[in-house]
VOGU-3710 file (C-alpha; in Angstrom, 3 decimals, decimal comma):
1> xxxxxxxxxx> 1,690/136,190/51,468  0,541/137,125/54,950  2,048/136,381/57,752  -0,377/134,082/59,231  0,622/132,076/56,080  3,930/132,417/56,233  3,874/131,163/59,781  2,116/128,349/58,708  4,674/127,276/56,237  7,457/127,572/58,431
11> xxxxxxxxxx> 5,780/125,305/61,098  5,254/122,680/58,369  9,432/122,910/57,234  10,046/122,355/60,900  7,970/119,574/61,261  9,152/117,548/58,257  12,482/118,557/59,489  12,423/117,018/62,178  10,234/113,929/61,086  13,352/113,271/58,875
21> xxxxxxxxxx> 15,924/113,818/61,572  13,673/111,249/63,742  13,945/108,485/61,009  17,410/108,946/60,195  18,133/108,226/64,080  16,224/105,415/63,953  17,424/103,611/60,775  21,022/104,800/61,889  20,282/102,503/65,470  18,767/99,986/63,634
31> xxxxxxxxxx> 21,641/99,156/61,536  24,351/100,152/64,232  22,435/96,789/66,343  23,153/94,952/63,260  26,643/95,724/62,063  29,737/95,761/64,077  31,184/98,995/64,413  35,006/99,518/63,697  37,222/100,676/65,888  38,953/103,817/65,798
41> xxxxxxxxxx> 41,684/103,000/68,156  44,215/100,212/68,402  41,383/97,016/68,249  41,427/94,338/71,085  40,625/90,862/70,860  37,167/91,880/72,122  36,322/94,532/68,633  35,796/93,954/65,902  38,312/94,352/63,339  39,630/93,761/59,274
51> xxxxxxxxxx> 42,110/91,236/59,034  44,705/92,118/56,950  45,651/90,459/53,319  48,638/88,291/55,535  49,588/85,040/54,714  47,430/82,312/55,434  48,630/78,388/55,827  45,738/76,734/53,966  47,465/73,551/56,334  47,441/70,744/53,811
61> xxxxxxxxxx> 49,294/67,988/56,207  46,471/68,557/59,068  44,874/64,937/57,845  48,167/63,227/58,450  48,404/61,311/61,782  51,747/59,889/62,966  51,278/56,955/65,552  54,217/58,052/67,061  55,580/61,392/67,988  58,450/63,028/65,486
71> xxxxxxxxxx> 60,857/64,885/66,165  60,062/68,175/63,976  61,186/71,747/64,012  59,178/74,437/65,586  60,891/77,227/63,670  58,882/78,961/61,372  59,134/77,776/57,797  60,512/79,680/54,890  57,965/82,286/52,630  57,533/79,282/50,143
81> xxxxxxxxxx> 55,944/77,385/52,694  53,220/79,242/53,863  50,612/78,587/51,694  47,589/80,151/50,387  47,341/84,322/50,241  43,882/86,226/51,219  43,500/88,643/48,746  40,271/90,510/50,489  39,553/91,852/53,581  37,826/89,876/56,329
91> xxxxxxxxxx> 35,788/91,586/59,446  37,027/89,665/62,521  34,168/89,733/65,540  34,954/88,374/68,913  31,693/88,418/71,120  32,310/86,656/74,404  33,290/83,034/73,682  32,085/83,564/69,675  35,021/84,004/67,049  33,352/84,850/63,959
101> xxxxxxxxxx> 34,518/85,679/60,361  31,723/86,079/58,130  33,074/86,201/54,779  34,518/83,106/55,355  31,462/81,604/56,847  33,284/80,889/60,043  31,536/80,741/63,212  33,005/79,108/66,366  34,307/78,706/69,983  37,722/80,480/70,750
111> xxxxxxxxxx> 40,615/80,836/73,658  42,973/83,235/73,676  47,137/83,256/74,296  48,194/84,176/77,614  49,468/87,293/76,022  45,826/87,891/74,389  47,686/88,397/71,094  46,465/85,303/69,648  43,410/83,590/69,550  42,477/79,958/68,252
121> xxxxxxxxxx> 39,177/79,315/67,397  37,124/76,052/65,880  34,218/75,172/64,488  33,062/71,177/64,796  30,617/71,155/62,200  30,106/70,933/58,380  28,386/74,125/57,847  25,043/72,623/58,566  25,612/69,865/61,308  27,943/70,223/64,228
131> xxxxxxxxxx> 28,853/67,454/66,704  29,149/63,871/66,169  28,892/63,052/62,055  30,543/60,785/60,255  31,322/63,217/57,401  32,447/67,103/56,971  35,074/68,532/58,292  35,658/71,379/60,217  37,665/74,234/60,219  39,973/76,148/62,758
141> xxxxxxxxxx> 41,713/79,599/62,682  44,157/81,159/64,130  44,349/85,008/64,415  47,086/87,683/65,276  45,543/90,352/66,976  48,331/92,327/67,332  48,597/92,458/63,345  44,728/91,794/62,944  45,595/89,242/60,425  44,190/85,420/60,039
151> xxxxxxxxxx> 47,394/83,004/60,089  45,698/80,211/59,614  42,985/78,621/58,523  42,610/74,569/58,236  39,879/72,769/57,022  41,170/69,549/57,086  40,798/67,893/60,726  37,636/65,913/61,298  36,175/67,611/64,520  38,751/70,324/65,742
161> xxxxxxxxxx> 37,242/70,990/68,762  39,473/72,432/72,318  41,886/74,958/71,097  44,804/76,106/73,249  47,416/78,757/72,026  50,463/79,710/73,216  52,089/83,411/73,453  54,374/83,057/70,181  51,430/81,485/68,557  52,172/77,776/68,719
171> xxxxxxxxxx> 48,972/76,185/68,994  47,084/72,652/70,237  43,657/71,152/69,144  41,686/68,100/69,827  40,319/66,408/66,736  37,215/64,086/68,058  37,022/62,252/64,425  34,208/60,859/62,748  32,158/58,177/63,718  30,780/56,783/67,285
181> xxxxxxxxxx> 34,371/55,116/68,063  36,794/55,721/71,406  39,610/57,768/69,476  40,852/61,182/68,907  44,082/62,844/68,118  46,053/65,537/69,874  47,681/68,033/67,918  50,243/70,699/68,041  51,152/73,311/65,306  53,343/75,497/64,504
191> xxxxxxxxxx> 52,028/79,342/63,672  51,928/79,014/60,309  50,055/75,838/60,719  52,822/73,271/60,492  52,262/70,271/62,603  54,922/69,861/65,443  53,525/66,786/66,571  50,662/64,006/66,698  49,047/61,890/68,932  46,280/59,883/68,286
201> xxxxxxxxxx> 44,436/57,749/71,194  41,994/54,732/71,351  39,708/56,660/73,691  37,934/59,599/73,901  40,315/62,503/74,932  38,600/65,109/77,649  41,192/67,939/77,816  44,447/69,459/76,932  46,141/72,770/76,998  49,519/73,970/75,827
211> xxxxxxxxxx> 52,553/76,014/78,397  52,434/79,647/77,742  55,605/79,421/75,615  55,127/76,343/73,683  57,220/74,352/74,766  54,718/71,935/76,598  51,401/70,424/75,940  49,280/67,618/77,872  45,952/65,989/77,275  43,716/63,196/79,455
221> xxxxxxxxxx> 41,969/60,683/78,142  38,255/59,401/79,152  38,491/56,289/80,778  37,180/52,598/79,391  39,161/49,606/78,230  41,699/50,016/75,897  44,866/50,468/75,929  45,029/54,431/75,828  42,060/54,743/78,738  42,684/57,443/81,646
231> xxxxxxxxxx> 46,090/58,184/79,900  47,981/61,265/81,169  50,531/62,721/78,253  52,956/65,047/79,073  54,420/66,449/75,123  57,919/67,859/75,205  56,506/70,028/71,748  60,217/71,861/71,452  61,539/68,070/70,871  58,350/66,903/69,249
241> xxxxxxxxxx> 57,999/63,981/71,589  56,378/62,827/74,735  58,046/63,173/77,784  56,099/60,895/79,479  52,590/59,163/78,972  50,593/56,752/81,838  47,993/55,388/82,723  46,852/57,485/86,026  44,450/56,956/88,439  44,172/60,602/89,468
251> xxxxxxxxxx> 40,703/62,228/88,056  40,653/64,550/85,291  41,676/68,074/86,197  40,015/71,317/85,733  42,832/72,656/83,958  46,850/72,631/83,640  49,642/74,756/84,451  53,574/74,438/83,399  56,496/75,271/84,880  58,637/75,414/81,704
261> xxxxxxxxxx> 62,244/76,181/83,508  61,542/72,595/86,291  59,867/70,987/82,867  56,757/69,857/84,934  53,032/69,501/84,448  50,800/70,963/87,223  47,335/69,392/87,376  45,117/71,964/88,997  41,530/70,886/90,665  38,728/73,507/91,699
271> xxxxxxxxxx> 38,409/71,942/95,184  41,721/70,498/95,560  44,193/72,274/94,554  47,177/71,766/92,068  49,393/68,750/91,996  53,047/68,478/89,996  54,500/65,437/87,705  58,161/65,099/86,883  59,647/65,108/83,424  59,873/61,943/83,662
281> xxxxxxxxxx> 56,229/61,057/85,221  56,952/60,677/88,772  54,005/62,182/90,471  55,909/64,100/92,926  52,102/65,196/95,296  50,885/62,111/95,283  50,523/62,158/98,680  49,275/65,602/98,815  46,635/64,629/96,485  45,047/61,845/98,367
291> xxxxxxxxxx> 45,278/64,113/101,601  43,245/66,607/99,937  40,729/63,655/98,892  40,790/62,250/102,078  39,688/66,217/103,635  37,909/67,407/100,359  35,020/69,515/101,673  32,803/67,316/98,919  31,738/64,450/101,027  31,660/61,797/98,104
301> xxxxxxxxxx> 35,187/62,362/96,945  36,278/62,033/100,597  34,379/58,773/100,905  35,466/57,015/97,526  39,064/57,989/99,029  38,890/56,633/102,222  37,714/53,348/100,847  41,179/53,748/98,094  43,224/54,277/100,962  42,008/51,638/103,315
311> xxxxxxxxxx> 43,015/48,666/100,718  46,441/49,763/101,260  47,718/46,329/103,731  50,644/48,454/105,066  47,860/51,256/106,063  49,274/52,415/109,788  46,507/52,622/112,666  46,980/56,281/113,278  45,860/56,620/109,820  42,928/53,877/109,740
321> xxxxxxxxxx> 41,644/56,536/112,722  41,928/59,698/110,745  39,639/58,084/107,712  37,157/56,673/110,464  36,478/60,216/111,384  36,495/61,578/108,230  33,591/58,970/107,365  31,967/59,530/111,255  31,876/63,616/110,225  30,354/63,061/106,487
331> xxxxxxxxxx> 27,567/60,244/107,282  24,537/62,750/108,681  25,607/64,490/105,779  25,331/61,845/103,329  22,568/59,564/105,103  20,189/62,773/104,835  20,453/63,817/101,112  21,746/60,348/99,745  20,577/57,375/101,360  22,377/55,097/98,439
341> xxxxxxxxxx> 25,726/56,817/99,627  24,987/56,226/103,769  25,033/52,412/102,635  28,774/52,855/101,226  29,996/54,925/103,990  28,534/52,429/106,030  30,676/49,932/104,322  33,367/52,031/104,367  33,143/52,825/108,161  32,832/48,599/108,475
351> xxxxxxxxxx> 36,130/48,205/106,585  38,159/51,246/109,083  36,397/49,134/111,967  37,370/45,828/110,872  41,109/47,441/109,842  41,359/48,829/113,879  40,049/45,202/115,249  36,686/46,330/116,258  34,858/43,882/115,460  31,497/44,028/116,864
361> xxxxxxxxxx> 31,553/47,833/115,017  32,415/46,453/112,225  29,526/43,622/112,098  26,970/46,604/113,290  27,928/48,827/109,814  28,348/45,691/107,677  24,782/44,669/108,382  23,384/48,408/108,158  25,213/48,871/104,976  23,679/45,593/103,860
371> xxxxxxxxxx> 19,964/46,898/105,244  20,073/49,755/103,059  21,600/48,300/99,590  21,963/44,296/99,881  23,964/44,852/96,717  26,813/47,001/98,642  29,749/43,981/98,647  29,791/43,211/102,360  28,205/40,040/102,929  31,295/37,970/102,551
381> xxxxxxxxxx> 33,113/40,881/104,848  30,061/40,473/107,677  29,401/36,493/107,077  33,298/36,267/108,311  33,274/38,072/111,234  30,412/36,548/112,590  32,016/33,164/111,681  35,008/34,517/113,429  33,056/35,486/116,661  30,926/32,398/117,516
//
C-alpha cells in the first residue's frame, strides 16, 4: 500500500469520525430539550428532581364538608394514619408556574411556602376537561422540597383550584365544585392531608391565602344575593374555627398578609395600600381606606368613593369641599376618555354642590349630567331644586 493510499484511508477514518461525533451531539441536544436533566447538587424548587418513596396521604375525608367549623387538631397524626405508600420513584418538574409529575399524570398550577420548602399544586380538571364540569375530580399535591418527597396527593375535591401553603406545610385550597351554582368550599389541611377545617359558601369564592405559620387563613367571596355574598372570613386554623366572618363592603384585595403575634388580617391593594381587621372583625383602617379611595390616583375608584362618602348625613363641610375637588381635578380626565363616566361625576359634583348649598351649581351639573346619560338618577335631585328656587 502506497502512501497516496494510505493517505486516502486515513482521510476517510477521520471523516466518518467525525460524522459520528457530529450526530452523537446532535441526538445528545435533541433529547437533553426533551428530558429534564437531574441535578447534581442539592435540587431547588425550580429543578427537577425524584421524589422519594415517603409517605403519601391518599386524603380519603377531602369529600367531607362540615357546615360549620370544628375544632380539630393540627398535630400531625400517628404512622397508622398516613395512608397510602409510593413504592416508585416520581420525577418532580417545576417550570415557572407548572408543577408537573408525569408518572402520575399530574400537571398543574403551583405556589410555594414562604420558606420555598413546600409547594402546593392543583389541577382543576378530569384528565381531559379542566374548568367548569359537572363531573371528575381533580387532584392536588403537596411536595417537600427539602426531602424531595410528595406528601400528599388527593383526588377527591371537585375543582381544587388556589393553593396556599404555609412554612410547616399546613396548607389551604379552594374547591369551585361542580355544576354552574354560587358555592365553593374553603379548605385547610394538615401536612399529611388531614382536614383542619371547612367552609363551604353560597357564592363564588375569589381568593384566599393562609399566614406563613398556619395559624391563619382568610378567603372573599364574589358578591350577589345570598346570604354568603362579599363575605370576608378570617379562620383561626390553630382552633379550627372562624374568628370572625362579615359581610364587607371593602373590594376584594390583591392579596393578604398576617400578623400572627396581634392575630390580625391585613388586606393589601396594588394602588392602595394595606388595611388591618381585628380578631374580632373590627376594621381598625377604615378610615384610612376610604382616604386612599377618596385620593386613589385611578380616577373611577375616587369617583364611586366620593359619591359613598357624600350619603353620609353627618358628612362635615370641610369634607364635602375636599371631595368637590377631588371630582373638579378628575373630570377633564374622565370627560375625555369616558364620556359615560363625565355624566356621573357630573352627578356626583351636583350632589357635593347641593351638600355645600350651592344651588344654582348644583342645578348646572344635574342638568349636564342628565344631557349626557338621561338615565344617570338626577332628575328627581334637579326637578327639586328648581321647585325650590322659583
Amino acid at each position: 500500500m502506497n502512501a497516496i493510499t494510505l493517505a486516502a484511508a486515513f482521510i476517510l477514518v477521520i471523516s466518518a469520525m467525525e460524522r459520528l461525533m457530529f450526530w452523537t451531539w446532535l441526538l445528545g441536544f435533541f433529547y437533553s430539550k426533551r428530558e429534564p436533566m437531574k441535578p447534581t447538587a442539592a435540587p431547588s424548587p425550580e429543578q427537577v428532581v425524584e421524589a422519594t418513596a415517603e409517605p403519601v396521604q391518599e386524603d380519603p375525608h377531602a369529600v367531607v364538608v362540615m357546615d360549620k367549623p370544628q375544632t380539630a387538631s393540627v398535630n400531625r397524626p400517628s404512622a397508622s394514619n398516613v395512608g397510602l405508600m409510593l413504592d416508585a420513584r416520581h420525577t418532580v418538574s417545576i417550570y415557572g408556574p407548572i408543577f408537573s409529575v408525569d408518572s402520575l399524570g399530574f400537571t398543574g398550577v403551583h405556589s410555594k411556602s414562604p420558606s420555598g420548602r413546600w409547594v402546593i399544586a392543583c389541577d382543576d380538571s378530569n384528565g381531559t376537561r379542566g374548568g367548569n364540569r359537572d363531573s371528575g375530580h381533580g387532584t392536588y399535591i403537596l411536595y417537600d422540597t427539602e426531602r424531595n418527597s410528595i406528601k400528599v396527593q388527593g383526588k377527591k375535591l371537585q375543582r381544587p383550584t388556589n393553593g396556599s401553603v404555609s412554612n410547616n406545610g399546613i396548607f389551604s385550597l379552594e374547591d369551585w365544585l361542580f355544576g354552574a351554582d354560587l358555592s365553593g368550599v374553603f379548605y385547610v389541611f394538615s401536612p399529611v392531608g388531614e382536614i383542619i377545617l371547612a367552609r363551604t359558601f353560597t357564592a363564588n369564592i375569589l381568593n384566599s391565602a393562609i399566614s406563613d405559620n398556619g395559624l391563619f387563613a382568610a378567603c372573599h367571596t364574589a358578591g350577589g344575593h345570598t346570604e354568603d355574598a362579599s363575605r370576608l372570613v378570617f379562620f383561626d386554623v390553630a382552633n379550627g374555627c372562624e374568628a370572625f366572618s362579615i359581610q364587607s363592603d371593602v373590594e376584594r384585595p390583591q392579596g393578604y398578609e398576617f400578623d400572627e403575634e396581634r392575630r390580625e388580617l391585613i388586606l393589601c391593594f396594588k394602588n392602595l395600600g394595606k388595611f388591618r381587621y381585628s380578631y374580632t372583625g373590627d376594621f381598625l383602617d377604615a378610615q384610612q381606606y376610604k382616604d386612599a379611595k377618596l385620593n386613589s390616583t385611578d380616577d373611577f375608584v375616587a369617583i364611586r368613593e366620593a359619591e359613598e362618602l357624600l350619603k353620609d348625613p353627618s358628612l362635615p363641610e370641610d369634607k364635602a369641599r375636599e371631595i368637590l375637588a377631588v371630582v373638579n381635578s378628575a373630570m377633564p380626565r374622565v370627560g375625555k376618555f369616558h364620556p359615560h363616566w363625565k355624566a356621573t361625576a357630573l352627578k356626583v359634583q351636583g350632589i357635593a354642590h347641593e351638600r355645600l348649598g350651592e344651588t344654582k351649581k348644583a342645578i348646572k351639573a344635574y342638568q349636564e349630567a342628565i344631557d349626557l346619560n338621561p338615565k344617570v338618577g338626577v332628575k328627581r335631585k334637579l326637578d327639586a331644586l328648581r321647585k325650590k328656587i322659583g
